[in-house]
C-alpha positions in Angstrom: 54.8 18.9 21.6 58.0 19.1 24.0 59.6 16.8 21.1 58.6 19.4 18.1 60.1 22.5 19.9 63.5 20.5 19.7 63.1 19.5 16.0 65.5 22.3 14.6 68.5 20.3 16.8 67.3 16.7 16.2 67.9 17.6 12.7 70.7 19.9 12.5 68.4 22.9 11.5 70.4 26.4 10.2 67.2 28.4 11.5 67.1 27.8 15.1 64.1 29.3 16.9 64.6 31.6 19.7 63.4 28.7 22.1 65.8 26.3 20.7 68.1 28.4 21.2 67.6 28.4 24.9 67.0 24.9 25.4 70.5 24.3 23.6 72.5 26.5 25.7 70.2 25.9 28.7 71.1 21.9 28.6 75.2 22.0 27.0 75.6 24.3 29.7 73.6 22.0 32.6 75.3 19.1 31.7 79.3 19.6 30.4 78.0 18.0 26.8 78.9 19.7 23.4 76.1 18.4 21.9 72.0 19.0 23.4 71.3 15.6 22.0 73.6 13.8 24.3 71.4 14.5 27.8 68.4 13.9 26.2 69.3 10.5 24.8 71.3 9.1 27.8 70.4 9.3 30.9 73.1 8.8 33.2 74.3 12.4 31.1 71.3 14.2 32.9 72.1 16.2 35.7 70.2 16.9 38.5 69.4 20.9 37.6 68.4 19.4 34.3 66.1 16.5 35.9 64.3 18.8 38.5 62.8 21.0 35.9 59.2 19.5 35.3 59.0 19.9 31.6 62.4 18.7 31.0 61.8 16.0 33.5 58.8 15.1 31.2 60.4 14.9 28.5 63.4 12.4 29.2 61.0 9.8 31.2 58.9 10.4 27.5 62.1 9.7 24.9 63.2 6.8 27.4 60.3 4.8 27.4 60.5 4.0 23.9 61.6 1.4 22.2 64.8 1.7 20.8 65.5 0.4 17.3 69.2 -0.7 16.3 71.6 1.3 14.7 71.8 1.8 10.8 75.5 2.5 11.0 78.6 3.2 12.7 78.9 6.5 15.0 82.0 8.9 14.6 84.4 8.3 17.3 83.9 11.4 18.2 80.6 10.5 19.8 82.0 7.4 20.9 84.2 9.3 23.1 81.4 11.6 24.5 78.9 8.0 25.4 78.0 7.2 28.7 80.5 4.5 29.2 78.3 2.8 30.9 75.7 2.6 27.6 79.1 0.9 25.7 79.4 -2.1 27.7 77.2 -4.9 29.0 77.9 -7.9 31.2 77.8 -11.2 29.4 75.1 -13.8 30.6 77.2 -15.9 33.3 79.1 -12.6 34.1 78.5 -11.6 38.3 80.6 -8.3 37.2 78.9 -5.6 39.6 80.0 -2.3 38.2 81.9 0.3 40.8 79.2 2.7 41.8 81.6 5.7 39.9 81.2 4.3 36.4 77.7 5.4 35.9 79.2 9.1 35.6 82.3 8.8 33.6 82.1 8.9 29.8 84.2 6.7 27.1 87.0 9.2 26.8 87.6 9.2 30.8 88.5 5.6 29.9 89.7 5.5 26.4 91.9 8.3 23.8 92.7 8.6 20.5 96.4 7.7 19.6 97.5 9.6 15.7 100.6 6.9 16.0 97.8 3.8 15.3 95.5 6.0 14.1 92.5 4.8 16.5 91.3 4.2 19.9 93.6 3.2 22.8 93.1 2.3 26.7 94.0 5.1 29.1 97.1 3.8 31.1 97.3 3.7 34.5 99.3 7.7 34.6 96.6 8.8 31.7 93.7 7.8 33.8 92.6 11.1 36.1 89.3 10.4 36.7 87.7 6.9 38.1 90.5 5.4 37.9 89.9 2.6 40.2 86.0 2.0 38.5 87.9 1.8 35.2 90.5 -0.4 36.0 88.2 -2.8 37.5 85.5 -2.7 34.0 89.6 -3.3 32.3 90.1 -6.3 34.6 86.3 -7.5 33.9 86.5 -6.8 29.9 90.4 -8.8 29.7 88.1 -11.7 31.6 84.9 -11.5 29.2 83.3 -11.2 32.6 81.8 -7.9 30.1 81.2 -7.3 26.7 81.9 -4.1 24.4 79.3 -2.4 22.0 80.1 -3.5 18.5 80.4 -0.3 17.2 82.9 -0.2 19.6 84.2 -2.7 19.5 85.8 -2.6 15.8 87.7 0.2 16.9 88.6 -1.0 20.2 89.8 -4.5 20.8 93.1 -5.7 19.9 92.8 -6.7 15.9 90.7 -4.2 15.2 90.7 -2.9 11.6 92.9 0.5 11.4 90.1 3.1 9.8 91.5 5.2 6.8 90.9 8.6 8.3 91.7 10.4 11.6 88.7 12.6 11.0 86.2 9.7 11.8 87.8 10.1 15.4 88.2 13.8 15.8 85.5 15.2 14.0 82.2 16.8 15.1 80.3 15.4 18.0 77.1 13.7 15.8 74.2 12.3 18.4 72.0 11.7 15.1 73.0 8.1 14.4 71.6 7.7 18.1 68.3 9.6 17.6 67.4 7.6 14.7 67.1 4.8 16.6 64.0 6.4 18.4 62.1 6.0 14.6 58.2 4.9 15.1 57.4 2.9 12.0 60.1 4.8 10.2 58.9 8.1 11.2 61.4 10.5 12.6 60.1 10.9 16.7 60.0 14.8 16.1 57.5 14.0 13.5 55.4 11.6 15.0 51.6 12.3 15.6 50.7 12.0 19.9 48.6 9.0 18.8 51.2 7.7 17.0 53.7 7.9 20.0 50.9 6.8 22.4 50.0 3.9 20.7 54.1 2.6 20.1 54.3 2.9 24.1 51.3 1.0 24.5 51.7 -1.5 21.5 54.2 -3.7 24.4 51.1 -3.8 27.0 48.6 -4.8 24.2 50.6 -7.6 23.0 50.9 -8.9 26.8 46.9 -8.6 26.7 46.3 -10.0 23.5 47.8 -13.2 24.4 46.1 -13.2 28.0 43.3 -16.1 27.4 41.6 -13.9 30.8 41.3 -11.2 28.8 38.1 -11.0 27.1 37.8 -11.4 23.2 35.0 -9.5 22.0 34.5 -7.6 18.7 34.5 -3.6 18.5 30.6 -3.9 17.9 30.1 -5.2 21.1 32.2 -3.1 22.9 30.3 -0.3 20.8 27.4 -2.1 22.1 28.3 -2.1 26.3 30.1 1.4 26.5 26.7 2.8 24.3 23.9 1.1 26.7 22.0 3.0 28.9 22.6 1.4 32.0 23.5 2.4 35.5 27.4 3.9 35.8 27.4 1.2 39.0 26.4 -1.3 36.6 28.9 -0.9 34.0 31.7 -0.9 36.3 30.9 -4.3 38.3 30.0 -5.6 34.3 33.7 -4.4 33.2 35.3 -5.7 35.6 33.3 -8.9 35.8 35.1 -9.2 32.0 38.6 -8.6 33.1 38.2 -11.1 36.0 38.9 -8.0 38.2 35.8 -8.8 40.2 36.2 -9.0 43.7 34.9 -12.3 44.4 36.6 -15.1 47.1 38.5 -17.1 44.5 40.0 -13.0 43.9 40.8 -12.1 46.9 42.2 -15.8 47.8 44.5 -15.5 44.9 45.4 -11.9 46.1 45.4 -12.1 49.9 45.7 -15.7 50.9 46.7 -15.0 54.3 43.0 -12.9 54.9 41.6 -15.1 52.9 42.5 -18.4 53.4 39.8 -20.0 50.9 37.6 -19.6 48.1 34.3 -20.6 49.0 31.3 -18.5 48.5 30.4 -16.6 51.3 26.8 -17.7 51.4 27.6 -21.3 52.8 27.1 -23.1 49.3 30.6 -25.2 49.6 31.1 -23.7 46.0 34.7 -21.8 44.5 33.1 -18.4 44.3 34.1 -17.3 41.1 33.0 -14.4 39.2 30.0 -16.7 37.5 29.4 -18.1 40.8 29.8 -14.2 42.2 26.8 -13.0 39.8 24.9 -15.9 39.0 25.5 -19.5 39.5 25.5 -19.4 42.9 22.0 -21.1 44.5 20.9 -18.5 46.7 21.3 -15.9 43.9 19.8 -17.6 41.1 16.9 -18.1 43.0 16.5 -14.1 42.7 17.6 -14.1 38.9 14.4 -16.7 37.9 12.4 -15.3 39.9 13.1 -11.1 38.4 13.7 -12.5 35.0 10.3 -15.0 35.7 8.3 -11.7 36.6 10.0 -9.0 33.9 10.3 -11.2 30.7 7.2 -14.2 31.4 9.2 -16.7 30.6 11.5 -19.5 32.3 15.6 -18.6 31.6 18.5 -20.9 32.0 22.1 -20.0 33.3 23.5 -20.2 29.6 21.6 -17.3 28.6 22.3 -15.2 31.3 25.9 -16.6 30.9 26.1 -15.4 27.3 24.3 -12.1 28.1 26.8 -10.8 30.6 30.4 -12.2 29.1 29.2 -12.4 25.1 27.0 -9.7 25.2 24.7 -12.3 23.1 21.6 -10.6 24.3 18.2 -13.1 24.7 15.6 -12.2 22.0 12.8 -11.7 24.8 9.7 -10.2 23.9 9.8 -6.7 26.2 6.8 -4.8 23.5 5.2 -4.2 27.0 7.8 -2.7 28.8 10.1 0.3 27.5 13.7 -1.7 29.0 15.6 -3.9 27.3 17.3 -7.2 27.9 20.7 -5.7 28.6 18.9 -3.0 31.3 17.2 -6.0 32.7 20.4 -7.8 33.5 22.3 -4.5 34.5 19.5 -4.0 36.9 19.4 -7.6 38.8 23.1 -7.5 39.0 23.5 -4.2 40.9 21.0 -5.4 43.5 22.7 -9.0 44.0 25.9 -7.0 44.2 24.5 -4.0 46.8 23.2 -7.5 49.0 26.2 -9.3 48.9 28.3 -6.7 50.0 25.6 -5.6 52.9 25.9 -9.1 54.0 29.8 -9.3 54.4 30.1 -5.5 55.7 26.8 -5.0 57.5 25.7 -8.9 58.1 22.3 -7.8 56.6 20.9 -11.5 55.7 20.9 -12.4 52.2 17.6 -13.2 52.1 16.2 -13.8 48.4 12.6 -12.3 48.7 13.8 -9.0 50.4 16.2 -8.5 47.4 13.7 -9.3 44.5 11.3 -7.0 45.6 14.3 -4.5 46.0 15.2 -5.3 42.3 12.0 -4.8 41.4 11.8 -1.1 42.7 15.3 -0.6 41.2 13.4 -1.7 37.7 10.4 0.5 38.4 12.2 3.5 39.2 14.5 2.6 36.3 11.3 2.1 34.2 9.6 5.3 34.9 13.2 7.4 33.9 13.5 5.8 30.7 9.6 6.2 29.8 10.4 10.4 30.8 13.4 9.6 28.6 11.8 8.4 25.8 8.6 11.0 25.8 11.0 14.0 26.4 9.5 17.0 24.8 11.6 18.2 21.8 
């Protein structure tokens, strides 16, 4: 929205709204720039009045998260004099060049000037330079050395050799940011133009690629999601499930990985000599899959192996048990014998209430009852 009230500038509009208007004067006159663009694009250009303003503040951190794309062609030289000079250059990849602490402030003209006798960019001599003078003579020293490298753009009017350009005006003429907003383009959509989803999901494409190719992260389809975020099952439940699926579960072999100073192993906590894993956590473990026969045993009549409940809980491939007697269904059943392992594991390690199986399967059956009786009001609500 911040982004749309700017449009009329990002595109050089004649009819400026009253706001833009404003925001114009309000940042050329906050930050010593001709042009509103320039703060907005380039950080080390925003000054601190600028910064402290919430909105504003909100929507620099917005336009410098983005991706930039490259540049489509050369900028005037009369925005190459009002950069950053610390966006122009870059140090190469043996360089140790640490830049002076000044040069973060200073723009290209503090450092550079356009001489009409070669009809392009010079250096600033030693007399010419009145501003940084040391921090630019030490990025003169470091650029001579190749200890840093130049912009391109630059660059071909800069370095010895360069090509003499046909016209002064390509120097001298009107300060032009738009060569550097294009860059901000989302799937060739001007920003100002861009949807909120469209912006959300270009910040957020970088994260889902690191996720895609995460073999911890889980790989299941949209209907099965659909599927787990649509069950009715306990809100406890669905978070120890989700996270059971990211591997976020706080199990030893966790917390080991995390914190292997407190935890200087990753044996289960019950005493089986077993890496307690998240399987291990829920199910595998041989104190706790005594409970999950015997509630599954009692519930569903027949005998269940680890592989289905394996399945169940990270492929949401749910058993085809016959439940005609009983209003829950497999994925409730699960849910429910989970959150009572969990509840008993943790009142063991915080509490050191025994984890004793027959006390916690007659607590899971209660949990089911109780769970029972809601969903039978549930289903024979009135209308």
């Amino acid at each position: 929205m911040q982004i749309r009230w700017l449009s009329s500038f990002f595109t050089h509009s004649s009819s400026l709204s009253f706001l833009s208007c404003f925001l114009s004067y309000f940042i050329t006159s906050n930050s010593n720039c001709t042009d509103p663009l320039l703060p907005i694009l380039f950080p080390s250009l925003q000054s601190s009045t600028l910064c402290s303003m919430n909105t504003l503040s909100t929507l620099f951190t917005t336009i410098d998260e983005l991706p930039l794309q490259p540049l489509l062609s050369d900028p005037s030289m009369a925005i190459c004099l009002s950069l950053p000079l610390s966006f122009v250059i870059q140090a190469s990849a043996q360089s140790n060049f640490l830049p002076k602490k000044q040069l973060s402030s200073l723009i290209v003209s503090d450092a550079y000037l356009f001489d009409s006798t070669i009809n392009r960019l010079r250096r600033r001599t030693r007399v010419e330079l009145t501003i940084g003078r040391n921090s630019i003579l030490h990025l003169f020293h470091a650029l001579d050395s190749g200890d840093v490298l130049i912009a391109d753009f630059l660059a071909r009017a800069l370095l010895p050799g360069a090509p003499i350009l046909d016209s002064a005006d390509f120097y001298i003429g009107r300060v032009d940011a738009q060569p550097f907003y294009n860059r901000l383009n989302i799937d060739h959509i001007p920003l100002h133009l861009c949807s909120t989803r469209t912006y959300r999901l270009a910040r957020q494409q970088s994260a889902i690629n690191i996720i895609t190719t995460n073999n911890s992260y889980p790989t299941l389809t949209p209907s099965k999601w659909q599927f787990f975020w649509k069950a009715r099952i306990m809100p406890l439940a669905r978070s120890i499930w989700w996270r059971s699926l990211h591997g976020k579960l706080s199990c030893r072999s966790t917390l080991h990985h995390i914190l292997p100073a407190r935890f200087d192993n990753a044996l289960c906590a019950l005493g089986d000599l077993e890496n307690d894993s998240v399987s291990h956590f829920l199910f595998s473990c041989d104190t706790k899959w005594i409970i999950w026969q015997q509630v599954l045993q009692d519930c569903v009549l027949t005998s269940v192996t680890q592989d289905t409940v394996h399945d169940a809980i990270f492929s949401f491939t749910m058993p085809t048990w016959d439940l005609s007697h009983s209003p829950l269904s497999p994925i409730q059943i699960i849910s429910g014998t989970m959150v009572s392992i969990w509840k008993a594991h943790w009142l063991y390690i915080f509490s050191s209430v025994p984890f004793c199986p027959t006390t916690i399967i007659d607590s899971t059956h209660k949990t089911l009852i109780r769970f029972r009786q809601e969903e039978t009001l549930f289903i024979h609500q009135p209308p």
